[in-house]
TIVODREN-967270 format. One record per residue (C-alpha): residue number from 1; residue in one letter; x, y, z. Coordinates in steps of 0.2 Angstrom, whole numbers. Example, Ala and Ser with C-alpha at 12.3 -4.5 7.8 and 13.67 -1.06 7.14 Angstrom:
BEGIN
pt num 1, residuo A, x 62, y -22, z 39
pt num 2, residuo S, x 68, y -5, z 36
***
This chain:
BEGIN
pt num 1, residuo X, x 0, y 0, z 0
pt num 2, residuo X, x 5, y 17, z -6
pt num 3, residuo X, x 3, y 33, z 2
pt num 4, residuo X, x -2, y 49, z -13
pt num 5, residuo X, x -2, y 66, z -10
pt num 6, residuo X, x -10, y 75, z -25
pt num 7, residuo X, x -7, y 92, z -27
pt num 8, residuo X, x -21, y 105, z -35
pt num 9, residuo X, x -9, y 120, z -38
pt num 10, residuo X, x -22, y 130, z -46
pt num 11, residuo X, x -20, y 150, z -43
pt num 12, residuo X, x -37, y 154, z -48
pt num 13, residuo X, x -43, y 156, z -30
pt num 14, residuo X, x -61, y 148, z -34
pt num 15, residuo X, x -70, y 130, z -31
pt num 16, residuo X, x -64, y 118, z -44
pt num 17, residuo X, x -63, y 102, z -42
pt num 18, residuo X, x -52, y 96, z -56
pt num 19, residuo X, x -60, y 78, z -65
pt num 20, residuo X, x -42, y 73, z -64
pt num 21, residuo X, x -41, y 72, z -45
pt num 22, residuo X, x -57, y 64, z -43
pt num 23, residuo X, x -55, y 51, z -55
pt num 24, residuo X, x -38, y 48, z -50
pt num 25, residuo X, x -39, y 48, z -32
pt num 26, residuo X, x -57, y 35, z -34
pt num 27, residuo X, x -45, y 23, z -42
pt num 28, residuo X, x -32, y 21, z -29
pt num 29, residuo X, x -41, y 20, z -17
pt num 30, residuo X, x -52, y 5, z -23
pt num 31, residuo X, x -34, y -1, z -24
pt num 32, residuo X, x -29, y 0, z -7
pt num 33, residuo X, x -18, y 15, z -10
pt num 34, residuo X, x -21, y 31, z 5
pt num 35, residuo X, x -22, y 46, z -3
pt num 36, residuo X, x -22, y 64, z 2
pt num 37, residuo X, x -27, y 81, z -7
pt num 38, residuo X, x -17, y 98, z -4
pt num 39, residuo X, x -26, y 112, z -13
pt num 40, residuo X, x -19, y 128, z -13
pt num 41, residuo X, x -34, y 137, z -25
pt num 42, residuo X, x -36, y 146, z -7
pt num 43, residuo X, x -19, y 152, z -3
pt num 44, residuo X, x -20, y 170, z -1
pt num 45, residuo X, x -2, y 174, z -7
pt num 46, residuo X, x 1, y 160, z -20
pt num 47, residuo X, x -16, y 167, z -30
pt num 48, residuo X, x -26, y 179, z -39
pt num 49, residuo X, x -42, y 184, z -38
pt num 50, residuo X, x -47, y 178, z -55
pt num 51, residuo X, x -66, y 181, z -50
pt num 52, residuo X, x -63, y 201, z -47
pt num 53, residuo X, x -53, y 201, z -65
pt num 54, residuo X, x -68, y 195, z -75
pt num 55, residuo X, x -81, y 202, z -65
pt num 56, residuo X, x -74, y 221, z -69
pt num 57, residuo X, x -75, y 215, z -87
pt num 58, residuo X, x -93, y 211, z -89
pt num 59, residuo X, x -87, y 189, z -90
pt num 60, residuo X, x -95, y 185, z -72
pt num 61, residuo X, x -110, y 192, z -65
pt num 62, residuo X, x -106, y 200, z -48
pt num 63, residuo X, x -112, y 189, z -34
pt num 64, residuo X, x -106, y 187, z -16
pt num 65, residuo X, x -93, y 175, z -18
pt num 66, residuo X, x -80, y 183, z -7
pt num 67, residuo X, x -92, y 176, z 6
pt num 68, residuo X, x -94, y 159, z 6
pt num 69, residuo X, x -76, y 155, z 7
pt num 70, residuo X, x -62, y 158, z 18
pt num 71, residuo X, x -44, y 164, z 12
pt num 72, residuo X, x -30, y 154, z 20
pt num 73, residuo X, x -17, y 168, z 23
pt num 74, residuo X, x -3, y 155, z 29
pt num 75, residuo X, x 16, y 154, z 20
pt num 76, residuo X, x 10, y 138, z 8
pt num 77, residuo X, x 27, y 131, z 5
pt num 78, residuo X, x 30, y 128, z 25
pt num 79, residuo X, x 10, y 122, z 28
pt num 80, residuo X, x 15, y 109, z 12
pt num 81, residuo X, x 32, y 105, z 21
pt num 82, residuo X, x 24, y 98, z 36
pt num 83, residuo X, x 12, y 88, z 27
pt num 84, residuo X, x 25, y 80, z 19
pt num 85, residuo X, x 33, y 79, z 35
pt num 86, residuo X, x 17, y 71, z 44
pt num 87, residuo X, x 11, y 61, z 31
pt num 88, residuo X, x 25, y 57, z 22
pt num 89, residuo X, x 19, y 51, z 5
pt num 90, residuo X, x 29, y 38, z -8
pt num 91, residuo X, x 19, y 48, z -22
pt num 92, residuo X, x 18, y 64, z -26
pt num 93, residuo X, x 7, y 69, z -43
pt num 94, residuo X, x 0, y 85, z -46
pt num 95, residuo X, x -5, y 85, z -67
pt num 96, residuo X, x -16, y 75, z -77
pt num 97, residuo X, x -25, y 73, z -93
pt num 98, residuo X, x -45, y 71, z -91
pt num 99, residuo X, x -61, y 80, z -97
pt num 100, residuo X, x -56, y 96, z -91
pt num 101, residuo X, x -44, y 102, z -102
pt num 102, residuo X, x -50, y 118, z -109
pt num 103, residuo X, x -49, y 130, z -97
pt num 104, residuo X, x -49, y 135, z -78
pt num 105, residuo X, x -30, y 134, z -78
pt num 106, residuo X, x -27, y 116, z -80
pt num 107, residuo X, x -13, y 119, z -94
pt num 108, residuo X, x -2, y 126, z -83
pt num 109, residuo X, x -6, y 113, z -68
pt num 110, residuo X, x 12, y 103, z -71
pt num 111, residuo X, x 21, y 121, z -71
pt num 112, residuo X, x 12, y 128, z -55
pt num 113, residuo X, x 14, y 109, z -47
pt num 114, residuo X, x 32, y 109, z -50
pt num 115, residuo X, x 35, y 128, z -44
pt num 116, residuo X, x 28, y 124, z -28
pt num 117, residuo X, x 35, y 105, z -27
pt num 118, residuo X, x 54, y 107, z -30
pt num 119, residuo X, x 57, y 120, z -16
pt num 120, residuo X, x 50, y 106, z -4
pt num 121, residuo X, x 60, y 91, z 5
pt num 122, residuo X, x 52, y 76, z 3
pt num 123, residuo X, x 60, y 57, z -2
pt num 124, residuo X, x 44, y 54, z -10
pt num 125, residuo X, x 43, y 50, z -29
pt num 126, residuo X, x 39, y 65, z -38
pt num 127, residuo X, x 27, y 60, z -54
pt num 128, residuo X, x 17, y 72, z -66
pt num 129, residuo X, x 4, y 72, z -82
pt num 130, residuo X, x -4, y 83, z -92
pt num 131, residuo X, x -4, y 90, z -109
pt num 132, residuo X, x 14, y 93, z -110
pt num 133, residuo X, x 21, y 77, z -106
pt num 134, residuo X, x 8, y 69, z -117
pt num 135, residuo X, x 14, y 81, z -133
pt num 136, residuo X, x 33, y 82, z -129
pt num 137, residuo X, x 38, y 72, z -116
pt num 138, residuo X, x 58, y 71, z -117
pt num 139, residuo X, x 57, y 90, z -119
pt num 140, residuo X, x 49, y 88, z -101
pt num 141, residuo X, x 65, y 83, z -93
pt num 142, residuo X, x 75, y 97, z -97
pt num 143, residuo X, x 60, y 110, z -92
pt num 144, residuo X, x 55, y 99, z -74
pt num 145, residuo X, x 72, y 91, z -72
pt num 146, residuo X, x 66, y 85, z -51
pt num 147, residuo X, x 52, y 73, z -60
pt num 148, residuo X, x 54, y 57, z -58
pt num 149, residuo X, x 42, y 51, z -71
pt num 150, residuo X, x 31, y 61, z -81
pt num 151, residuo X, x 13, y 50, z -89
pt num 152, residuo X, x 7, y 54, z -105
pt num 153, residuo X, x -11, y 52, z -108
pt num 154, residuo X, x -21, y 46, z -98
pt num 155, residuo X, x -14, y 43, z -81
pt num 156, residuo X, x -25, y 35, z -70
pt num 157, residuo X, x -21, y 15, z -72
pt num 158, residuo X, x -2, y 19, z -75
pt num 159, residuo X, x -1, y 32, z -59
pt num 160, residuo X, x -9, y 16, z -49
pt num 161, residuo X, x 3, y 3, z -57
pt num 162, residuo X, x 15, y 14, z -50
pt num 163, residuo X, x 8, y 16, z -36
pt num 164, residuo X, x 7, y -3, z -34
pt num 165, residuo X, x 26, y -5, z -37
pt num 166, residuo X, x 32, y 10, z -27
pt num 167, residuo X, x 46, y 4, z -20
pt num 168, residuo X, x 54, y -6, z -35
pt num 169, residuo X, x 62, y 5, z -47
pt num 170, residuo X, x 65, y -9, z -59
pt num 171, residuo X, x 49, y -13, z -64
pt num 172, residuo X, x 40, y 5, z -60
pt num 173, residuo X, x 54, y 7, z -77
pt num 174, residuo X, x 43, y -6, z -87
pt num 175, residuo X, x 30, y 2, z -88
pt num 176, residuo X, x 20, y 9, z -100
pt num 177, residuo X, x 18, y 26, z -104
pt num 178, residuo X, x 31, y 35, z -96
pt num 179, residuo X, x 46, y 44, z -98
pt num 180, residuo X, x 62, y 47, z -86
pt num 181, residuo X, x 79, y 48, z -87
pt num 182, residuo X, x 89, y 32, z -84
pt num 183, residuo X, x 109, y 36, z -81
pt num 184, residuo X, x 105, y 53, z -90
pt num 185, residuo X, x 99, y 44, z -103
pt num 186, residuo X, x 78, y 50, z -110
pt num 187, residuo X, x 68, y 34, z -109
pt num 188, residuo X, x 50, y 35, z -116
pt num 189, residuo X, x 43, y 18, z -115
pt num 190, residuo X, x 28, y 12, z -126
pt num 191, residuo X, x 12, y 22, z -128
pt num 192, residuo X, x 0, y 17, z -113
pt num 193, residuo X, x -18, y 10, z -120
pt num 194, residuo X, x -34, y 21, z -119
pt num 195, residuo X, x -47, y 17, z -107
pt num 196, residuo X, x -59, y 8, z -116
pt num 197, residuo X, x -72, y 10, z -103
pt num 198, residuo X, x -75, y 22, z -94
pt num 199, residuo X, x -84, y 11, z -81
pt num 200, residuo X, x -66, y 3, z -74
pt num 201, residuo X, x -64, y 20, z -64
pt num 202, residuo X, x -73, y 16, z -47
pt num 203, residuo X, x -83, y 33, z -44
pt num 204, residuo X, x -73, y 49, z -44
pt num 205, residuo X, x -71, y 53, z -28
pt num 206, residuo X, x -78, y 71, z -21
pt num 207, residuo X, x -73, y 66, z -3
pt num 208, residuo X, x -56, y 72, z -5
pt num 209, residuo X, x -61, y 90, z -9
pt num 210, residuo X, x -62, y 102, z 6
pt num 211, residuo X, x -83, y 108, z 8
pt num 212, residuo X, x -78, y 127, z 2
pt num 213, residuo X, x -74, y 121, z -14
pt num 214, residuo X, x -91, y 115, z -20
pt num 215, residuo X, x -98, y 134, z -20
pt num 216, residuo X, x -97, y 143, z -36
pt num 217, residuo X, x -102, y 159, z -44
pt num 218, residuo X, x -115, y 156, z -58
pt num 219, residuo X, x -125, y 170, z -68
pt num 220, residuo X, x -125, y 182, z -52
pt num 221, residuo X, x -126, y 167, z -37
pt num 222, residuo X, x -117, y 155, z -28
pt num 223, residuo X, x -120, y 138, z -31
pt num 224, residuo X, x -113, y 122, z -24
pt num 225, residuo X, x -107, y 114, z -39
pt num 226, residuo X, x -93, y 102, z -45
pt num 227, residuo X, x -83, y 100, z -61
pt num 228, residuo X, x -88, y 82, z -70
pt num 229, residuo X, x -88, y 72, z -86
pt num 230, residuo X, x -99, y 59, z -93
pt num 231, residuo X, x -89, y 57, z -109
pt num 232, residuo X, x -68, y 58, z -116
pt num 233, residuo X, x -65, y 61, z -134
pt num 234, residuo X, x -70, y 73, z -147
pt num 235, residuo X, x -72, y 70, z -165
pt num 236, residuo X, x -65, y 86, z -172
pt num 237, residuo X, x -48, y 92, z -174
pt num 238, residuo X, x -48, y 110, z -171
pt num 239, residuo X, x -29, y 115, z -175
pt num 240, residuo X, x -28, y 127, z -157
pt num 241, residuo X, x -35, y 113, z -145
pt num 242, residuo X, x -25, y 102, z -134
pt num 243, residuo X, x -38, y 86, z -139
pt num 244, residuo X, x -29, y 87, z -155
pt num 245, residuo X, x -14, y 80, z -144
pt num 246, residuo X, x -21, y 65, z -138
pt num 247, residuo X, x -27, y 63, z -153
pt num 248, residuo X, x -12, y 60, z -160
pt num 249, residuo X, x -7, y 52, z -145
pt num 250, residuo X, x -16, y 38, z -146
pt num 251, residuo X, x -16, y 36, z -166
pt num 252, residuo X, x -32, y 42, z -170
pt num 253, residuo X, x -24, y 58, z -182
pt num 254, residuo X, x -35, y 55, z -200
pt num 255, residuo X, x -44, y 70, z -203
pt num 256, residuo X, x -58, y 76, z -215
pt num 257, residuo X, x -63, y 95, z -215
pt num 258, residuo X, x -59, y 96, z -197
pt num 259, residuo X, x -66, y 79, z -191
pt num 260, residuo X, x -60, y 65, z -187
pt num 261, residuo X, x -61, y 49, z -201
pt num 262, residuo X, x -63, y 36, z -188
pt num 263, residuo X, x -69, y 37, z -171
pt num 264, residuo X, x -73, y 22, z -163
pt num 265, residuo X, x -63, y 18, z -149
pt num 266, residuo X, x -59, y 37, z -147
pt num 267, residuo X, x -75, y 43, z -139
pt num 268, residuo X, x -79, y 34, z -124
pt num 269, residuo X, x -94, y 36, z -111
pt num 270, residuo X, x -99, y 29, z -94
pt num 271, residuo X, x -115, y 20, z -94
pt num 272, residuo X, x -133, y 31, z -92
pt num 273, residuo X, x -136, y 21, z -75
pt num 274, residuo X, x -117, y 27, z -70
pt num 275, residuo X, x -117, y 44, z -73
pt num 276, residuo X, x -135, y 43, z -65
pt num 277, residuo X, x -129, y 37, z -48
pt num 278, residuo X, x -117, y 48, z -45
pt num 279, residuo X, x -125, y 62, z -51
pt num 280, residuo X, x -139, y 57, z -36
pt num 281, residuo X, x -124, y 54, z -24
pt num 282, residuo X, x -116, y 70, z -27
pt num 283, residuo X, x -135, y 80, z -26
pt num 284, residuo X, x -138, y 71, z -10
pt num 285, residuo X, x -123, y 69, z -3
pt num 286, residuo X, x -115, y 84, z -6
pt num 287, residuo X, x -128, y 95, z -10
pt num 288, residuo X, x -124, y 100, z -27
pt num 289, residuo X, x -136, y 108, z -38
pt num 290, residuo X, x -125, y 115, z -52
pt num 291, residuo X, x -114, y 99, z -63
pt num 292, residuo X, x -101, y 108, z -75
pt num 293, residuo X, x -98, y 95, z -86
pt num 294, residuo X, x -82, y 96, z -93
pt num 295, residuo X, x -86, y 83, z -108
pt num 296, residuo X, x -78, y 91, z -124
pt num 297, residuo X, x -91, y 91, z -133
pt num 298, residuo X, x -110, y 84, z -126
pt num 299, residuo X, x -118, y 80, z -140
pt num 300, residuo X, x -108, y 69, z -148
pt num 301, residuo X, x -109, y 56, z -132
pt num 302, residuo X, x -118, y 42, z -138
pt num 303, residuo X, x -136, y 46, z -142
pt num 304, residuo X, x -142, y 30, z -135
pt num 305, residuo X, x -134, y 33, z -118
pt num 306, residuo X, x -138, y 51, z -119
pt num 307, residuo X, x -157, y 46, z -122
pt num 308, residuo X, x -158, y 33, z -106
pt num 309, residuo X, x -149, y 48, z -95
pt num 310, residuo X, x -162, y 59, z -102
pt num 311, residuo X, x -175, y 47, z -97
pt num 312, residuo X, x -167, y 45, z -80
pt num 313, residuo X, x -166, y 63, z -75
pt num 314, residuo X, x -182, y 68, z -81
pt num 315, residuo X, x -191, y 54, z -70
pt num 316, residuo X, x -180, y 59, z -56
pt num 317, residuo X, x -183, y 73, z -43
pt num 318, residuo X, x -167, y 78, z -41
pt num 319, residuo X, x -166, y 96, z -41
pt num 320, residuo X, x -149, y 98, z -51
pt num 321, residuo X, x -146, y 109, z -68
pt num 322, residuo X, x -133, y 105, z -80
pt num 323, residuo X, x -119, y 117, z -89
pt num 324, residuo X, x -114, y 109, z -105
pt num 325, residuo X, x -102, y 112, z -120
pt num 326, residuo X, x -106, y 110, z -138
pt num 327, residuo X, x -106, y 114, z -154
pt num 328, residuo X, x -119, y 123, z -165
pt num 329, residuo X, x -119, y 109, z -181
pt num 330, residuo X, x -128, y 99, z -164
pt num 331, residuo X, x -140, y 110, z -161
pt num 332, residuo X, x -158, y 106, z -169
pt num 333, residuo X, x -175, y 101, z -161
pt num 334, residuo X, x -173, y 84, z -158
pt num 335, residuo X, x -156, y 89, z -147
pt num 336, residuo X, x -164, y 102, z -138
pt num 337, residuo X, x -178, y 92, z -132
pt num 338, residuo X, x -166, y 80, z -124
pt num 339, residuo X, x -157, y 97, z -116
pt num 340, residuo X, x -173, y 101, z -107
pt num 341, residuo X, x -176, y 81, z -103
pt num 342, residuo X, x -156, y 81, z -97
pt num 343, residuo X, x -160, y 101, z -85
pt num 344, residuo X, x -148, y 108, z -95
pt num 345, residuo X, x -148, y 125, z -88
pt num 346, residuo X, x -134, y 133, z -103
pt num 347, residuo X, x -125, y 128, z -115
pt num 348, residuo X, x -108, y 136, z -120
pt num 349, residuo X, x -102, y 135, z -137
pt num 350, residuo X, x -87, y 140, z -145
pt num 351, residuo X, x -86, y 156, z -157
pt num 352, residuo X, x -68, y 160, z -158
pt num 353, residuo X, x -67, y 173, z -170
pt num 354, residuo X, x -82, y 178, z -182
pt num 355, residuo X, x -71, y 178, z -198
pt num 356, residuo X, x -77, y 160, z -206
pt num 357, residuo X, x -64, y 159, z -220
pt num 358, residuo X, x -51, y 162, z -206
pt num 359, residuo X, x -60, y 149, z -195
pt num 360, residuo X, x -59, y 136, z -208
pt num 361, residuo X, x -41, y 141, z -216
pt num 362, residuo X, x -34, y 144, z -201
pt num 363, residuo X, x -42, y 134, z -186
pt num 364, residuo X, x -50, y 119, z -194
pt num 365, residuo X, x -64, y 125, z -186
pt num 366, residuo X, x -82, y 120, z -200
pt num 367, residuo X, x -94, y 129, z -194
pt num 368, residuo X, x -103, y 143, z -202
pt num 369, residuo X, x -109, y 158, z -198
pt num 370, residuo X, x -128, y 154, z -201
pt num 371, residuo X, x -128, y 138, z -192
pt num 372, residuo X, x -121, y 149, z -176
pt num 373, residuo X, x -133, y 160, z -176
pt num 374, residuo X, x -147, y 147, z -177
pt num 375, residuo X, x -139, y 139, z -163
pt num 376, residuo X, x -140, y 154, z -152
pt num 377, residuo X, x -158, y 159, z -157
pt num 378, residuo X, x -164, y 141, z -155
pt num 379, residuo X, x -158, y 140, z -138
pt num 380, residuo X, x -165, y 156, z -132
pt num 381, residuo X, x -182, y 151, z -137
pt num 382, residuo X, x -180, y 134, z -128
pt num 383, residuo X, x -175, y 145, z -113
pt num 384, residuo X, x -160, y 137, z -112
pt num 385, residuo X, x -145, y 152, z -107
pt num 386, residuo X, x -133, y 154, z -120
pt num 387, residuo X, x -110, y 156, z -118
pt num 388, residuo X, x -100, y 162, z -133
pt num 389, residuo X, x -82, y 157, z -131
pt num 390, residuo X, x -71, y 171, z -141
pt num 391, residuo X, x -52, y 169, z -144
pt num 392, residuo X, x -41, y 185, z -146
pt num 393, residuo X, x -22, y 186, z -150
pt num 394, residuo X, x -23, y 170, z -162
pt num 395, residuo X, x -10, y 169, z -174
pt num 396, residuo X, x -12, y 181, z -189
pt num 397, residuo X, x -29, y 190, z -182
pt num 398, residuo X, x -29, y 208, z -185
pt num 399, residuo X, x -35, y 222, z -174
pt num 400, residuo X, x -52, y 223, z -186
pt num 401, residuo X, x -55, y 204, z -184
pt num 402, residuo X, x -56, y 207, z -166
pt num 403, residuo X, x -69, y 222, z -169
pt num 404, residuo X, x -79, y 209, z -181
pt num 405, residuo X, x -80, y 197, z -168
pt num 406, residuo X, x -88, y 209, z -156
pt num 407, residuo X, x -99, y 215, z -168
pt num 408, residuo X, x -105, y 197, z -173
pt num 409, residuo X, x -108, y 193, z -152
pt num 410, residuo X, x -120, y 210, z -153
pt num 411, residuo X, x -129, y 201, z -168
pt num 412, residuo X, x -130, y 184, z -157
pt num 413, residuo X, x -133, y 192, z -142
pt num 414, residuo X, x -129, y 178, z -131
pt num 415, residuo X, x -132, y 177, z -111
pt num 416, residuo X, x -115, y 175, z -106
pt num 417, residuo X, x -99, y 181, z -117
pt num 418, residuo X, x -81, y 174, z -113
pt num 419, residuo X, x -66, y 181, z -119
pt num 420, residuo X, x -49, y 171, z -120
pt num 421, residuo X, x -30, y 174, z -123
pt num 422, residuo X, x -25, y 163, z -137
pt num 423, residuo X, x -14, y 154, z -128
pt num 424, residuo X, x 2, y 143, z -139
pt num 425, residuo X, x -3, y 124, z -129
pt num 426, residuo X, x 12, y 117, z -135
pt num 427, residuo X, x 10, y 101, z -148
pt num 428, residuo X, x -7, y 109, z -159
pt num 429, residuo X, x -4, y 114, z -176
pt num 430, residuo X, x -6, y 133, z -170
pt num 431, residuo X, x 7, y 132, z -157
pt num 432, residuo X, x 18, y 125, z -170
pt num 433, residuo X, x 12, y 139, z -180
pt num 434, residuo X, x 16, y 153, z -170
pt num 435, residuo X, x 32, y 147, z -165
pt num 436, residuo X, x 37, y 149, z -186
pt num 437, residuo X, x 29, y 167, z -185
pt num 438, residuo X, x 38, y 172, z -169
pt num 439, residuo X, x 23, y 177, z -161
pt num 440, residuo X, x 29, y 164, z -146
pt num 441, residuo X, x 44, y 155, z -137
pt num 442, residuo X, x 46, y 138, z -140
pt num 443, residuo X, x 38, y 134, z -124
pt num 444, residuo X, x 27, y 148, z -114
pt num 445, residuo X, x 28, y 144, z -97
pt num 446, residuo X, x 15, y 155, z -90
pt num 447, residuo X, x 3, y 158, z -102
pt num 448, residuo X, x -16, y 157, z -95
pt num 449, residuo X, x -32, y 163, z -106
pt num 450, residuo X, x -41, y 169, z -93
pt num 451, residuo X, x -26, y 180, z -87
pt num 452, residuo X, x -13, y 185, z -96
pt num 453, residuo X, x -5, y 183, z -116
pt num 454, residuo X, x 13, y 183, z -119
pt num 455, residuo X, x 10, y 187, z -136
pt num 456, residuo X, x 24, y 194, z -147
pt num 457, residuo X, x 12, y 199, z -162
pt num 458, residuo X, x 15, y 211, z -174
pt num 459, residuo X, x -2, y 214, z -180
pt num 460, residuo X, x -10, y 217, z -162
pt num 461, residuo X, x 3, y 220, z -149
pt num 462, residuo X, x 0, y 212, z -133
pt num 463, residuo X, x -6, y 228, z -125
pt num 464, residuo X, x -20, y 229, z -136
pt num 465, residuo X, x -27, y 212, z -133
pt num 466, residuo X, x -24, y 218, z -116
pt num 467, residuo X, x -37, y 232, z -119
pt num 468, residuo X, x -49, y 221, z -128
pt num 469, residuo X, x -49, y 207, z -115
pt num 470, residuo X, x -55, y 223, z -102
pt num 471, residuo X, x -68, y 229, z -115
pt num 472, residuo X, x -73, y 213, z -126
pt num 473, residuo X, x -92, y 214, z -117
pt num 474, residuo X, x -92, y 234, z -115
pt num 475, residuo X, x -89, y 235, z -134
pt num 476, residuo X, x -102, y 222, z -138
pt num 477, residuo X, x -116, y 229, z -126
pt num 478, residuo X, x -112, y 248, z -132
pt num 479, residuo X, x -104, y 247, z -148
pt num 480, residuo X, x -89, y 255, z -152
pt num 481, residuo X, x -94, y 274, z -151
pt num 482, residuo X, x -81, y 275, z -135
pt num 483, residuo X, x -67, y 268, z -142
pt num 484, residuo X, x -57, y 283, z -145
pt num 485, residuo X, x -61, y 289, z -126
pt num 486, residuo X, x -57, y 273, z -120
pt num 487, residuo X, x -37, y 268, z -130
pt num 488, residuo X, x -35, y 287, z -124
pt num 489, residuo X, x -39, y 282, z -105
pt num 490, residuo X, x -29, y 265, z -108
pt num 491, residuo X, x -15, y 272, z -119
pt num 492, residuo X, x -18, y 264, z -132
pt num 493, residuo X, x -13, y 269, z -149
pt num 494, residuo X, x -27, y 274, z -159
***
């Protein structure tokens, strides 16, 4: 029996309950594995108030957040020393691949983790996953030279395996899926499998999240919510996304028009009466009423298992409301019946930028304008709430396709309206991009979309993606008669 610290080094300083940690944590201990979780989303000094950043931007609502949870205002490397000290772990992991890779900070997980990890002194065997080491894991070395094995793709049957064979560095170096240095030499062993089904994980386990993390600011509320997926796998290839990574990954890499040739095996699902039973578990166990689901893209889980959920849920009192992702080619009314069936409360669905041909050339991204805005006005009259996802700071964008992209959310007019920093994920066709045009390092270590851009662009400088994060939503609620005023106020050149 092993003993597991995970680490969530998230600076967001909100509840998340990263799918990773649940899924990862429910497995080793239906091994027989203890298993310990050190958050530091709370941390007063090692985070930033990403709530007060895009509540001053029109992103979030305002809602009395600030009093549901308390800030811890201790020195977080000595509180993690002495529970390493205390609990003395064999394992310490803090990265993963799961669900929940688009946003909310994941990306940079393995950088944060490690930050925090290698100023600490611990005899503990110091293993990470994620994005990174699934894209370029020998380059990981060099970058986090303390890790002791990095995982590529999913993680939670190899960190187990590991976890069963802790103390036997001979055959922890057998197997599959990892990559370490053996006499300073770079050793990636064979690709781990996928998980075929999604059933083998025991249920994620919510119990090792502390009860402040459940609460979450949703459309001007607090909510006690948690992070979730019912599905892995998307069918499209969208050259800016990290699921083009373990597409290639796991070999599944033909391609038509931005969609994947073959998907069988690739898109996986629990089972209706699964996702049913913990849904129940965590409403009445936990008291959550809002699921975030994570899934890349909800309605291209099965439609069979979608139905019986649907069916489920709608027989069921369980007073519970659904945030999903899609796509707007999904959209039509057979789907949205089955939204309202499944409580879907909103649905967030990705714009990007509003130039089409520079969606399609550029992006791999088919989906046309016309089919967007039908989305959007379908769901409204259904009374389901409505997210546009925007990007800014994408390679080759101009200044006026930003200004387009605001003028096609007025034309939407969706509920909600995010606003990203492009943000290089290294290993997608766009990273690889913008690496030839010089707009980024090889390998941006602190890059967050939510936060901040290290962009290098010539065409819109880093400044003014700084001023168009700040007045995406100003611009599309009032149009663009202030501008002048406002680069003036800013300093921006106008």
């Amino acid at each position: 029996m092993a003993k597991i610290l995970l680490i969530n080094p998230s600076k967001w300083r909100r509840g998340i309950t990263p799918i990773w940690i649940a899924s990862h944590s429910a497995l080793l201990k239906s091994k027989g594995h203890q298993v310990k979780l050190f958050n530091a989303t709370f941390y007063e000094e090692w985070s930033i108030d990403e709530i007060s950043i895009n509540t001053s931007n029109d992103q979030y609502k305002p809602s009395k957040y600030s009093e549901y949870i308390t800030l811890n205002k201790g020195d977080i490397l000595h509180d993690m020393q002495n529970i390493i000290d205390e609990y003395q772990p064999d394992i310490i992991f803090w990265s993963a691949v799961s669900s929940h890779i688009h946003g909310e900070g994941e990306y940079v997980n393995i950088q944060y983790g490690y930050e925090l990890i290698q100023q600490l002194n611990t005899k503990a065997l110091k293993i990470t996953g994620g994005l990174q080491p699934t894209a370029k894991p020998k380059e990981m070395l060099k970058i986090f030279p303390k890790v002791n094995y990095f995982i590529g793709g999913e993680s939670e049957f190899v960190l187990t395996e590991i976890a069963d064979i802790y103390n036997d560095i001979n055959k922890i170096s057998k197997v599959r899926g990892i990559t370490f240095l053996d006499n300073d030499i770079a050793i990636s062993n064979p690709k781990q499998r996928i998980i075929n089904d999604l059933n083998t994980i025991p249920s994620y386990d919510y119990s090792v999240f502390e009860d402040q993390v459940f609460y979450r600011p949703y459309n001007g509320k607090v909510d006690r919510a948690v992070d979730y997926e019912l599905s892995r796998g998307c069918i499209y290839a969208c050259s800016y996304c990290v699921e083009t990574i373990i597409q290639e990954y796991y070999g599944f890499t033909e391609v038509n028009r931005g969609v994947l040739k073959n998907v069988k095996g690739y898109l996986r699902n629990k089972s209706a009466s699964r996702v049913f039973s913990e849904l129940k578990e965590l409403n009445e166990k936990y008291g959550i009423s809002l699921i975030r689901c994570q899934d890349t893209n909800f309605l291209t889980i099965d439609k069979k298992m979608l139905a019986e959920l649907a069916i489920l849920i709608d027989d069921s009192n369980l007073d519970i409301k659904l945030y999903i992702e899609t796509r707007p080619e999904g959209i039509n009314s057979f789907s949205l019946k089955q939204l309202k069936k499944l409580k879907v409360d909103a649905v967030g669905m990705g714009i990007e930028v509003s130039d089409e041909d520079f969606r399609e050339g550029s992006l791999n991204r088919f989906a046309s304008q016309i089919k967007i805005i039908n989305a959007f006005k379908s769901l409204r009259e259904e009374g389901i709430k409505r997210t546009a996802y925007n990007i800014i700071g994408l390679p080759d964008e101009t200044e006026n396709m930003i200004m387009e992209s605001i003028k096609f959310n007025r034309l939407i007019d969706p509920d909600n309206i995010t606003v990203a920093f492009y943000s290089p994920y290294i290993g997608t066709p766009e990273q690889e991009k913008s690496l030839d045009l010089n707009y980024f390092d090889d390998y941006e270590y602190h890059v967050d979309s939510s936060l901040r851009s290290h962009s290098k662009s010539s065409l819109v400088k880093k400044e003014t993606l700084e001023f168009y994060k700040k007045y995406f939503i100003y611009f599309v609620k009032n149009g663009f008669d202030d501008m002048k005023l406002l680069k003036k106020k800013e300093r921006i050149q106008y």
